[in-house]
ROPALUM-852335 format. One record per residue (C-alpha): residue in one letter; x, y, z. Coordinates in nm, 2 decimals, padded with zeros to 4 digits. Each point is the difference from the previous one (the first is absolute). Layout:
! ROPALUM-852335
ATOM residu      x      y      z
ATOM      a      X      Y      Z
...
END
This chain:
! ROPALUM-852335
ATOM residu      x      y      z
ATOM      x  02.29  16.34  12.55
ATOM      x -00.15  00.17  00.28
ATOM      x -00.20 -00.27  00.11
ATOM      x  00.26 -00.22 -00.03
ATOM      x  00.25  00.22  00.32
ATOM      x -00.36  00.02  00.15
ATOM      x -00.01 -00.36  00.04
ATOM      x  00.34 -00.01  00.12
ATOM      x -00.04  00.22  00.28
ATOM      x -00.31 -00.18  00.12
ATOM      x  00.19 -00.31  00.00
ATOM      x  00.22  00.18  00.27
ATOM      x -00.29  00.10  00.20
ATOM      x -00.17 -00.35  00.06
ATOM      x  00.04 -00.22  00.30
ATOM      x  00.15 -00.26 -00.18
ATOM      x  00.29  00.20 -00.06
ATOM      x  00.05  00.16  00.34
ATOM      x  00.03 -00.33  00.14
ATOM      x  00.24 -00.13 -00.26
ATOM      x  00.23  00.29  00.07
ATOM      x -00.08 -00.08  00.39
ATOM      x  00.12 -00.38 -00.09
ATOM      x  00.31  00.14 -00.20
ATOM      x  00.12  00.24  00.26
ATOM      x -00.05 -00.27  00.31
ATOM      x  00.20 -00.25 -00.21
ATOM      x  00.28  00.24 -00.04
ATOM      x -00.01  00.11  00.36
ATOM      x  00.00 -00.35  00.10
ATOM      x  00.29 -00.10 -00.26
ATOM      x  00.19  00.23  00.12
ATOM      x -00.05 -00.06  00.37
ATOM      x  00.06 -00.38 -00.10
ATOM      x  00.38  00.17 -00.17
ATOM      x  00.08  00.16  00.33
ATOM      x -00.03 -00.31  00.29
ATOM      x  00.14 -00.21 -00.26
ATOM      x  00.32  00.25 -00.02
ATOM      x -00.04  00.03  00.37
ATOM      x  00.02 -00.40  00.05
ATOM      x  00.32 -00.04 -00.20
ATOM      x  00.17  00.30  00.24
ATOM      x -00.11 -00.18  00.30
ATOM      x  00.25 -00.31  00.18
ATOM      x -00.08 -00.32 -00.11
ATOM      x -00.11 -00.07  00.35
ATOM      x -00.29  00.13 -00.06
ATOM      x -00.07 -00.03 -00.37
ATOM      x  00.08 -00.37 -00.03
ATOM      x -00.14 -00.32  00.19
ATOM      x  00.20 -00.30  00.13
ATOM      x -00.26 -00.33 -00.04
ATOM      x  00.32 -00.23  00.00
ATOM      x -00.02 -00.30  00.19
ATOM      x  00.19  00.12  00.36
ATOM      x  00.01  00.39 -00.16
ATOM      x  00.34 -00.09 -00.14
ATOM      x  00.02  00.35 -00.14
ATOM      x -00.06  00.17  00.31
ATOM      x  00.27  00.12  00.24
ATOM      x -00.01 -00.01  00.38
ATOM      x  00.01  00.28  00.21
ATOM      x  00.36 -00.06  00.10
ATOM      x  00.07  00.05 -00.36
ATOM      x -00.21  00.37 -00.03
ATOM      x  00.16  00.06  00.34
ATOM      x  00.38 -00.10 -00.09
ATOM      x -00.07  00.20 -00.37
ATOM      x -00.17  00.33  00.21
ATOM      x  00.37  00.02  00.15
ATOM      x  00.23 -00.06 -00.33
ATOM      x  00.14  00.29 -00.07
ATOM      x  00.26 -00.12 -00.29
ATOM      x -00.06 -00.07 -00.36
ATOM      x -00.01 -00.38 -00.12
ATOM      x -00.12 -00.07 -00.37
ATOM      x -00.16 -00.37 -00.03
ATOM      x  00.07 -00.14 -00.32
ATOM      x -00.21 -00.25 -00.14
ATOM      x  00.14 -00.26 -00.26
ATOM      x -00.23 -00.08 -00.19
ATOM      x -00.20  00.08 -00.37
ATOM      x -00.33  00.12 -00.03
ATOM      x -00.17 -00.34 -00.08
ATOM      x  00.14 -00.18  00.30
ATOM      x -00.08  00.23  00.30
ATOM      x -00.11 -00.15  00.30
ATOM      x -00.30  00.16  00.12
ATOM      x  00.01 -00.07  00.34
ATOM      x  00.40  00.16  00.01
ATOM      x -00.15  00.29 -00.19
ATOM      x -00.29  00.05  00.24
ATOM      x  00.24  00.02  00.28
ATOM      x  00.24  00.22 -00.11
ATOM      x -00.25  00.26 -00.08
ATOM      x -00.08  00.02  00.33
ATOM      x  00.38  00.04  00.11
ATOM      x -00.01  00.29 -00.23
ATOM      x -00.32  00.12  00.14
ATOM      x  00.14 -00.02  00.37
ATOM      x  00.29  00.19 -00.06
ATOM      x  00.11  00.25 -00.24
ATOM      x  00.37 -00.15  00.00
ATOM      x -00.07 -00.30 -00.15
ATOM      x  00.00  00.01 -00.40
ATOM      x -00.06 -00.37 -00.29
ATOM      x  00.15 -00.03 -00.28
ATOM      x -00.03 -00.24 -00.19
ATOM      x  00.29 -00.17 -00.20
ATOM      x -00.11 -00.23 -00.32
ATOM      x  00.31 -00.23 -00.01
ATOM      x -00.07 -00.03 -00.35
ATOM      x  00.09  00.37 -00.01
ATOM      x  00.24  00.08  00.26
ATOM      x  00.17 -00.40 -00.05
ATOM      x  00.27  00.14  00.21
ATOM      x -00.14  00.15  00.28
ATOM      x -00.01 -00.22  00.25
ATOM      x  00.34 -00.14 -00.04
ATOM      x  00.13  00.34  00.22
ATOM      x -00.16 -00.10  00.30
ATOM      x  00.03 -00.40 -00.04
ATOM      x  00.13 -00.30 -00.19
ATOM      x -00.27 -00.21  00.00
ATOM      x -00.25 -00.01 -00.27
ATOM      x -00.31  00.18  00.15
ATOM      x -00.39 -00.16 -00.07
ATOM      x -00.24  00.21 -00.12
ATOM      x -00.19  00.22  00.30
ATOM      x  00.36 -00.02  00.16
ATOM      x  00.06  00.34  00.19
ATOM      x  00.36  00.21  00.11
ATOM      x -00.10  00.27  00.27
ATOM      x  00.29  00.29 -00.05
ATOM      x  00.08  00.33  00.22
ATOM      x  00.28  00.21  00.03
ATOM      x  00.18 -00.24  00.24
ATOM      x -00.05 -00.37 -00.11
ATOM      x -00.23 -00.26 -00.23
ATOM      x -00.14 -00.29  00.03
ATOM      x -00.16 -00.26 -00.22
ATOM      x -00.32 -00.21  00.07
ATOM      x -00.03 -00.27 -00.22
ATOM      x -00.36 -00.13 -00.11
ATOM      x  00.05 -00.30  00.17
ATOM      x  00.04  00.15  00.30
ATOM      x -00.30  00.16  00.00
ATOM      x -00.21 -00.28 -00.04
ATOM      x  00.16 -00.30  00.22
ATOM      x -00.10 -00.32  00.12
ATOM      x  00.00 -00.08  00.36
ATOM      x -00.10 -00.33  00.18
ATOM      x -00.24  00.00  00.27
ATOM      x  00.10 -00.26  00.24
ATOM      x -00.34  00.02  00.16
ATOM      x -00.10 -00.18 -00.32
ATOM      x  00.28 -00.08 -00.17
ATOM      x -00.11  00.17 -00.32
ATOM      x  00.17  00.23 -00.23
ATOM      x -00.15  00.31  00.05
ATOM      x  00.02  00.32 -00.28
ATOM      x  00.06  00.33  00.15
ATOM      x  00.02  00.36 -00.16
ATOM      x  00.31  00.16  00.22
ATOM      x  00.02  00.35 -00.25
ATOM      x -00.10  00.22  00.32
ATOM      x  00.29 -00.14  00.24
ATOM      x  00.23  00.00 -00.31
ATOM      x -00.08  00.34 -00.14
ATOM      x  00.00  00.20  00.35
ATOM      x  00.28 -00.22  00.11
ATOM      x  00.21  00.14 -00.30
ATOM      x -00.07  00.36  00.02
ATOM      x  00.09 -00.02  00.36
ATOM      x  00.30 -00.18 -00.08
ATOM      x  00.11  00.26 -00.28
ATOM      x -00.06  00.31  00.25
ATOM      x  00.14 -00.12  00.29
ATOM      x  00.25  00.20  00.14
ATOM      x  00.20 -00.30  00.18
ATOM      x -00.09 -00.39 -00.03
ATOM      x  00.04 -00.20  00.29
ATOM      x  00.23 -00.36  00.01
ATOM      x -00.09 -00.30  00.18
ATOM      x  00.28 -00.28  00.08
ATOM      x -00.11 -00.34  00.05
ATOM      x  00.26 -00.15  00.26
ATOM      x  00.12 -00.36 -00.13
ATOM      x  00.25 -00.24  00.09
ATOM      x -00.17 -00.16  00.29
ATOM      x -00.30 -00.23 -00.16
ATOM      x -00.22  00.29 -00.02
ATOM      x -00.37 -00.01 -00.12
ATOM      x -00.02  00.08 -00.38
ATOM      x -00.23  00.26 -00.13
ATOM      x -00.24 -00.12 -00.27
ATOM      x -00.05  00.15 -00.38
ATOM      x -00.30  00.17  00.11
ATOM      x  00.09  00.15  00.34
ATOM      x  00.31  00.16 -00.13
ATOM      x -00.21  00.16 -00.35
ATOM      x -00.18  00.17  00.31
ATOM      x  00.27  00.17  00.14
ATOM      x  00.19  00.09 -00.31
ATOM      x -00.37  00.12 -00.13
ATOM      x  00.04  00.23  00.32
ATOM      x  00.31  00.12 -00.17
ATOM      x  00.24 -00.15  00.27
ATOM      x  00.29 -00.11 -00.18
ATOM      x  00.05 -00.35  00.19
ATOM      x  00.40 -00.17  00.04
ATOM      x  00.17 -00.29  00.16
ATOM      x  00.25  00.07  00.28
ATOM      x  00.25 -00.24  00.10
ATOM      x  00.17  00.09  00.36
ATOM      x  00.29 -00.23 -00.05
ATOM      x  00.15  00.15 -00.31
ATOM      x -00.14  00.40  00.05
ATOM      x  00.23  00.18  00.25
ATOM      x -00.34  00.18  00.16
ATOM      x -00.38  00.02 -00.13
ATOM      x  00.03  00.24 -00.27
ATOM      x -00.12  00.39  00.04
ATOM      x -00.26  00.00 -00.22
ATOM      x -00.16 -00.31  00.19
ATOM      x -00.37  00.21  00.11
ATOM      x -00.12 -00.33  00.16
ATOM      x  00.20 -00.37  00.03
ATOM      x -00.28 -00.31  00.02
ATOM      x  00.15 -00.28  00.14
ATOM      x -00.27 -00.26 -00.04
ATOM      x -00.04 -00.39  00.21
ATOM      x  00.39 -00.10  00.02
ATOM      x  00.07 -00.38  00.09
ATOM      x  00.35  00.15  00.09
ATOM      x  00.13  00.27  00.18
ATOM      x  00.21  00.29 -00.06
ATOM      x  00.35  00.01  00.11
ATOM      x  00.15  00.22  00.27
ATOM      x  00.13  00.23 -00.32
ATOM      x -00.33  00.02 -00.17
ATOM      x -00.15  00.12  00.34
ATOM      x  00.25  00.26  00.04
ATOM      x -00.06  00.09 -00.31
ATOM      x -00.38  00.06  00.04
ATOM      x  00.04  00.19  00.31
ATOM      x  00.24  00.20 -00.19
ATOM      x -00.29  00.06 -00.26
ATOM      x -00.25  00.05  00.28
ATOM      x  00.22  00.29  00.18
ATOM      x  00.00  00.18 -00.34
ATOM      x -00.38 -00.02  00.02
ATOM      x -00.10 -00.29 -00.20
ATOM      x -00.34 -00.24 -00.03
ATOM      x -00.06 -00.32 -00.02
ATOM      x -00.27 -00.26 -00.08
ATOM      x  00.03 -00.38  00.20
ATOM      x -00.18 -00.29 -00.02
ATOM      x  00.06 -00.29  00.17
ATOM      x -00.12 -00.39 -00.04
ATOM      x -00.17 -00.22  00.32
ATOM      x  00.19 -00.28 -00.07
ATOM      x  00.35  00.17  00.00
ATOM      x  00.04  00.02  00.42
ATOM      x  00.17  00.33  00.17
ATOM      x  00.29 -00.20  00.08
ATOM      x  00.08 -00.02 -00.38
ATOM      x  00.02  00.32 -00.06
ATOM      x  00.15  00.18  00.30
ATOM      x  00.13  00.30 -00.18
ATOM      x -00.29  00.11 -00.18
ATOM      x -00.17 -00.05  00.30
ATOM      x  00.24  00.24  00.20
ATOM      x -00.10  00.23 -00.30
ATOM      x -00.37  00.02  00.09
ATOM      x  00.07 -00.01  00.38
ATOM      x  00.18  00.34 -00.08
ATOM      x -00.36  00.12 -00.13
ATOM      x -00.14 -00.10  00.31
ATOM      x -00.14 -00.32 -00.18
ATOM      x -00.05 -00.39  00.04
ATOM      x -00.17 -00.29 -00.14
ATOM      x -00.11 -00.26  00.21
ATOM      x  00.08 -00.38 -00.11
ATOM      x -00.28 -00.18 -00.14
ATOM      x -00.31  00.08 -00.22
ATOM      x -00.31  00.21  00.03
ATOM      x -00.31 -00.21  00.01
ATOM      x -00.35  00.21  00.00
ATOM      x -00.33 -00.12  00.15
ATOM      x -00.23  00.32 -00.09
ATOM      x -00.14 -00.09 -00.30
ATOM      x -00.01  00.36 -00.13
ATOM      x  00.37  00.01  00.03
ATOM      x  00.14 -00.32 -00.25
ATOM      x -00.09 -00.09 -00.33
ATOM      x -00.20 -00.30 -00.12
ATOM      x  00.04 -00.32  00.19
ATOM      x  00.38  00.12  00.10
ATOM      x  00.02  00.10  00.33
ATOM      x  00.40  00.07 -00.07
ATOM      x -00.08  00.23 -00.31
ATOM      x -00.04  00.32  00.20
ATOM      x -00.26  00.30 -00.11
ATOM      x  00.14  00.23  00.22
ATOM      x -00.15  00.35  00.20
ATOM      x  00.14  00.30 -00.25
ATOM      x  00.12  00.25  00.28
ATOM      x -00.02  00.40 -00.03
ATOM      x  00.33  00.08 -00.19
ATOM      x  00.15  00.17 -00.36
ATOM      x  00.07 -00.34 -00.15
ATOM      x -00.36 -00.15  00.08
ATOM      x -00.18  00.30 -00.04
ATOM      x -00.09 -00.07 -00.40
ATOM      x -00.11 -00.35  00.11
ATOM      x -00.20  00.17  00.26
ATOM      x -00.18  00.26 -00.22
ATOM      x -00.08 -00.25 -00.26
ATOM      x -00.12 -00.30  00.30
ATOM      x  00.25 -00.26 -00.19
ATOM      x  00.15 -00.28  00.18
ATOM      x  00.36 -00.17  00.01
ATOM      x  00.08 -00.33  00.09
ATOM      x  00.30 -00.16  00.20
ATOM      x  00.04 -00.34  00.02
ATOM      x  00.21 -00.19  00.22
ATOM      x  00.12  00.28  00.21
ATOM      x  00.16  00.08  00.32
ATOM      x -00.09  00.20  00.30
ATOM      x  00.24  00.34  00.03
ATOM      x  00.06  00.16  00.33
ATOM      x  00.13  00.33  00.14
ATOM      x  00.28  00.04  00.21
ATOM      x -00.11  00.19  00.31
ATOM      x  00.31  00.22 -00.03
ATOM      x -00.09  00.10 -00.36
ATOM      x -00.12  00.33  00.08
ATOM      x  00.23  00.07  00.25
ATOM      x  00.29 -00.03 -00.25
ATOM      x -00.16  00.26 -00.25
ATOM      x -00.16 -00.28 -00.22
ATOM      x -00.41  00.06 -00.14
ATOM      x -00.17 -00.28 -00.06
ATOM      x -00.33  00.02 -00.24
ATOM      x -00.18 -00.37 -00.02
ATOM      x -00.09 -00.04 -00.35
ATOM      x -00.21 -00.36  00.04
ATOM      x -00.13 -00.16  00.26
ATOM      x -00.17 -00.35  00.11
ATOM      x -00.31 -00.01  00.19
ATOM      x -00.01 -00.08  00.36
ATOM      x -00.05 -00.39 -00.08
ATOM      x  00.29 -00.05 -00.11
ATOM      x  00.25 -00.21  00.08
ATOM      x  00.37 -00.17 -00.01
ATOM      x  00.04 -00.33 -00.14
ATOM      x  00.35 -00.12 -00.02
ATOM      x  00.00 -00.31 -00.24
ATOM      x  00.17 -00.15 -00.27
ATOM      x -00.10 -00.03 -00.36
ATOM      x -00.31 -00.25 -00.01
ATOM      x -00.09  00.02  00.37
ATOM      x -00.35  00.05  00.16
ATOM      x -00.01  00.38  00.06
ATOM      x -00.29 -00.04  00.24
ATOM      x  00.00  00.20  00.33
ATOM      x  00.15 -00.16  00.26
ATOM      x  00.07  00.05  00.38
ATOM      x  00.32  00.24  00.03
ATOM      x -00.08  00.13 -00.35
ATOM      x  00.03  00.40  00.09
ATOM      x -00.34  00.19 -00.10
ATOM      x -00.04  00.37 -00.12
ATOM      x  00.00  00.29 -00.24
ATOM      x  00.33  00.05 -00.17
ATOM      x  00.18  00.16 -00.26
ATOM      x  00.11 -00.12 -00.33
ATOM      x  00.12  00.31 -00.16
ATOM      x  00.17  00.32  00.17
ATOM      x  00.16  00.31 -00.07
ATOM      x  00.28  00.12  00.21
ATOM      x  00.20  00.34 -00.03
ATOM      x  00.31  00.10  00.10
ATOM      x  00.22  00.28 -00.05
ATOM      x -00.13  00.09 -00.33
ATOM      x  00.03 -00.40 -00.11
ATOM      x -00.33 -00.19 -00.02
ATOM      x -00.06 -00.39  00.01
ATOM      x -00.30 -00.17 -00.11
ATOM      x  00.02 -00.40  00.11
ATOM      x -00.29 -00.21 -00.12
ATOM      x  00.00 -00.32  00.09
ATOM      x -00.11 -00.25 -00.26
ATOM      x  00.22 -00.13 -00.30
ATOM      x -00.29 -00.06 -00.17
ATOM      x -00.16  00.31  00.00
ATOM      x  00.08  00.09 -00.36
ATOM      x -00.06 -00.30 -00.17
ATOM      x -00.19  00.05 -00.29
ATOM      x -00.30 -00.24  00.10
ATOM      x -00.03  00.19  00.31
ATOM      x -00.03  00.34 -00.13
ATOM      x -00.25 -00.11 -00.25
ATOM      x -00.22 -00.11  00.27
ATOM      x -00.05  00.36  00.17
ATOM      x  00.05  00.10 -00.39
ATOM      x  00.32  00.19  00.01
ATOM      x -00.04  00.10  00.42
ATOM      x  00.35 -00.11  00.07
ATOM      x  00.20  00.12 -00.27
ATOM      x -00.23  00.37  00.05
ATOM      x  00.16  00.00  00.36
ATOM      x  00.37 -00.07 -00.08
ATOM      x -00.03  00.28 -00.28
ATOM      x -00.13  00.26  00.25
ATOM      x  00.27 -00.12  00.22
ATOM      x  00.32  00.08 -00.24
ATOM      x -00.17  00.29 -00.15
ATOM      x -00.02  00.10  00.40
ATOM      x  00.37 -00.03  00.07
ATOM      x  00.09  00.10 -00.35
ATOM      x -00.17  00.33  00.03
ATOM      x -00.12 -00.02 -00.33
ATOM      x -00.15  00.33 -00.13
ATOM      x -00.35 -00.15 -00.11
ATOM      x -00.19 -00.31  00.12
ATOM      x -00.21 -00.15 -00.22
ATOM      x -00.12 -00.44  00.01
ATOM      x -00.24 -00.04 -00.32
ATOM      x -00.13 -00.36 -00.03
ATOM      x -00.05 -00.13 -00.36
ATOM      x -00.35 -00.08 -00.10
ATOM      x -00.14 -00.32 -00.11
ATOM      x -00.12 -00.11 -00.32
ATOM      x -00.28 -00.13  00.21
ATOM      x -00.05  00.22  00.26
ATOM      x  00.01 -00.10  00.34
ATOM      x  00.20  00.03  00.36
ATOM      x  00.09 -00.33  00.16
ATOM      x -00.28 -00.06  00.29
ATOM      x  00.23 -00.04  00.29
ATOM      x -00.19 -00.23  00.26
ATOM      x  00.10 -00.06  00.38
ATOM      x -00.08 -00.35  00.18
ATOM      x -00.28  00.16  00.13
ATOM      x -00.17  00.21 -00.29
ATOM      x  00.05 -00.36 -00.18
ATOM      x -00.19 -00.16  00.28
ATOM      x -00.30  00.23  00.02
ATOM      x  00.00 -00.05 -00.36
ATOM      x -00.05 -00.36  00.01
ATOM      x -00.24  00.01  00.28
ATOM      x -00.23  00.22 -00.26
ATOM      x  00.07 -00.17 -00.25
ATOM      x -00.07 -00.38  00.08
ATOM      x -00.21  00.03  00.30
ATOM      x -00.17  00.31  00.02
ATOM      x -00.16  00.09 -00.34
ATOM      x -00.07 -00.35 -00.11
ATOM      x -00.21 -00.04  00.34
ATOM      x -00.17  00.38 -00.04
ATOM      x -00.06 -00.17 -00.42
ATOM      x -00.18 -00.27  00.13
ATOM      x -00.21  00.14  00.27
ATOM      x -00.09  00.25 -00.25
ATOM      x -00.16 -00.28 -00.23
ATOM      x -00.17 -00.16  00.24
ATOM      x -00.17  00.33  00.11
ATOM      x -00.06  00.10 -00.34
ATOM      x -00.13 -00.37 -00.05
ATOM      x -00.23  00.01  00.30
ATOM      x -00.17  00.33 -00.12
ATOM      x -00.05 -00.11 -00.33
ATOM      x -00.17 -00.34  00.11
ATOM      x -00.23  00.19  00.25
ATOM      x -00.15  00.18 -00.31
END
């Protein structure tokens, strides 16, 4: 019996043991130290816990998301309608990182298998699965699936393009439900005015600008909750009343957004043309023609890619070297007594110094002529007054659909800083959807195409060939 606990405690003594107790006590050591950065990682945000390897990052959120979220200072709950088997990880991936940018935002997430009835108190219509209703204290407001994944056409190609729109949709409702005031728009009509497309008016209401028709000859004045009044490429004019009635709303301190149309001539229209004389403004007959290749788009000397200027409704463009186009256009002068009658003027675009004035029908040459008058020139302005601001661009086609896909989404970027400008809306925020495929419409001047062909078929083909025969003639002298 002796020999047998003798034995025992020897075994304790060799080195084969020491090291297998070293072994055990490093594995614990290191198990544990595995058990606390795993419980570490699952405190930490999911910014930095969890990779997005999405085509485009559709999970991640821009920084004027985390900027607009480092301000919120209400409560909003996102619910998610959806069961467990049918989440959409991409939706998933981005919330968590709403939640992780702000400690106001809570998910929860509704089976409707569950909670059948849920959704019915916030809408009638029968919600898709990933569907989402953003709620605070003041108001709600539903996102259905299919407007978080939409399809768009690109009229550079033609093709039907998939985008993923949840950032715009998801910060654009949390700003909509904690927003103190929201903002009204009237569209003027009555007079043959421009219609807004589908797509240009999502944008603004997006922006969380309610938008409404205003007609002049049945409203006794523009009504008080009008923040701006677009009145957009009439082929009529307003009557003496309407103008009265404008001036009216001016005095009181209200803003407007114009557009006007080459082919409709001053003459037409003098009344809304007394209206931008009395912001120290006028458009010159006839249409801008550009002859610096950096300044028009493709072979279209008439389709304007204007000079952004230095001011609050270019400055996003500015910051983010985007582009606009404006085609068929006409030249805007200032009155010389503008400033002497109280009036600022702040040039939004503006034409090289090539420019010109071509005054021709529909089909006509537009080549420079002798008489045609030559210079740089405005095609959009900004003019206060007494508290009431004016913004007159003018093309009627400037928000077309075709043409704001070319500078992809340039145009309709500018109008929204524009109303949110003379709306004074609280926050700010343009979020562009992100393509299936991911890419940015190249937009290509006259002359960037030029160089480009130049390289293309005559310079590197010559530099290929005089490269073989070099690389021939060495070879053969061996």
């Amino acid at each position: 019996m002796k020999s047998v606990k003798e034995a025992i405690r020897r075994s304790f003594r060799t080195k084969k043991f020491k090291k297998g107790t070293y072994s055990a006590v490093l594995t614990i050591l290191l198990l544990a130290l595995l058990g606390i950065i795993n419980y570490g990682i699952t405190v930490l945000p999911v910014t930095y816990t969890q990779l997005d390897v999405t085509d485009s990052h559709f999970s991640a959120i821009s920084d004027t998301t985390k900027e607009f979220l480092g301000t919120l200072k209400q409560d909003v709950t996102i619910y998610v309608i959806a069961d467990a088997n049918h989440y959409d990880d991409v939706i998933e991936g981005m919330l968590k990182r709403y939640k992780a940018a702000s400690s106001h935002i809570k998910i929860v997430h509704k089976n409707p298998q569950l909670y059948p009835d849920f959704a019915s108190n916030y809408t009638t219509e029968k919600l898709a699965q990933n569907s989402l209703i953003v709620k605070s204290k003041k108001r709600s407001k539903v996102i259905p699936y299919a407007d978080i994944y939409v399809s768009k056409v690109d009229y550079t190609t033609y093709q039907s393009v998939e985008q993923f729109d949840g950032e715009n949709q998801i910060t654009s409702a949390i700003d909509f439900c904690t927003t103190t005031v929201l903002p009204t728009v009237y569209l003027l009509e009555g007079h043959g005015e421009a219609e807004l497309s589908e797509s240009v008016k999502n944008s603004i209401q997006t922006a969380n600008i309610e938008l409404l028709t205003l007609d002049l000859v049945t409203e006794e004045r523009v009504p008080k909750d009008c923040d701006c009044l677009m009145i957009l490429s009439p082929e009529s004019d307003l009557s003496e009343t309407e103008k009265e009635k404008l001036l009216a709303y001016a005095d009181e301190g209200g803003d407007f957004f114009i557009t006007t149309s080459y082919d409709v001539d001053t003459e037409k229209l003098p009344h809304l043309e007394s209206l931008l004389h009395d912001y120290g403004l006028k458009r010159k007959e006839g249409m801008l023609v550009e002859q610096s290749t950096s300044n028009f788009a493709s072979q279209y000397p008439y389709y304007l890619i204007p000079e952004l200027l230095d001011s609050e409704a270019t400055s996003s463009l500015l910051n983010k070297q985007r582009h606009v186009i404006v085609p068929m256009a006409q030249a805007i002068s200032v009155e010389e007594t503008a400033s002497g009658e109280g009036i600022t003027i702040t040039p939004l675009l503006s034409t090289s110094k090539k420019a010109y004035i071509k005054k021709v029908e529909y089909g006509e040459s537009i080549t420079k002529a002798e008489g045609d008058e030559e210079g740089s020139y405005y095609v959009a302005v900004q003019a206060e007054k007494k508290g009431s601001s004016l913004v007159y661009l003018s093309s009627k086609f400037f928000l077309e659909d075709d043409m704001d896909s070319y500078v992809s989404g340039g145009n309709t970027e500018l109008l929204q800083n524009v109303l949110e400008q003379m709306c004074e809306k609280e926050s700010h925020m343009v979020i562009a959807g992100k393509n299936r495929k991911s890419y940015e419409n190249l937009v290509l001047n006259a002359a960037q195409i030029r160089i480009y062909m130049i390289l293309l078929v005559g310079v590197f083909p010559v530099l290929s060939v005089v490269l073989g025969i070099l690389i021939w003639g060495k070879r053969r002298r061996r």
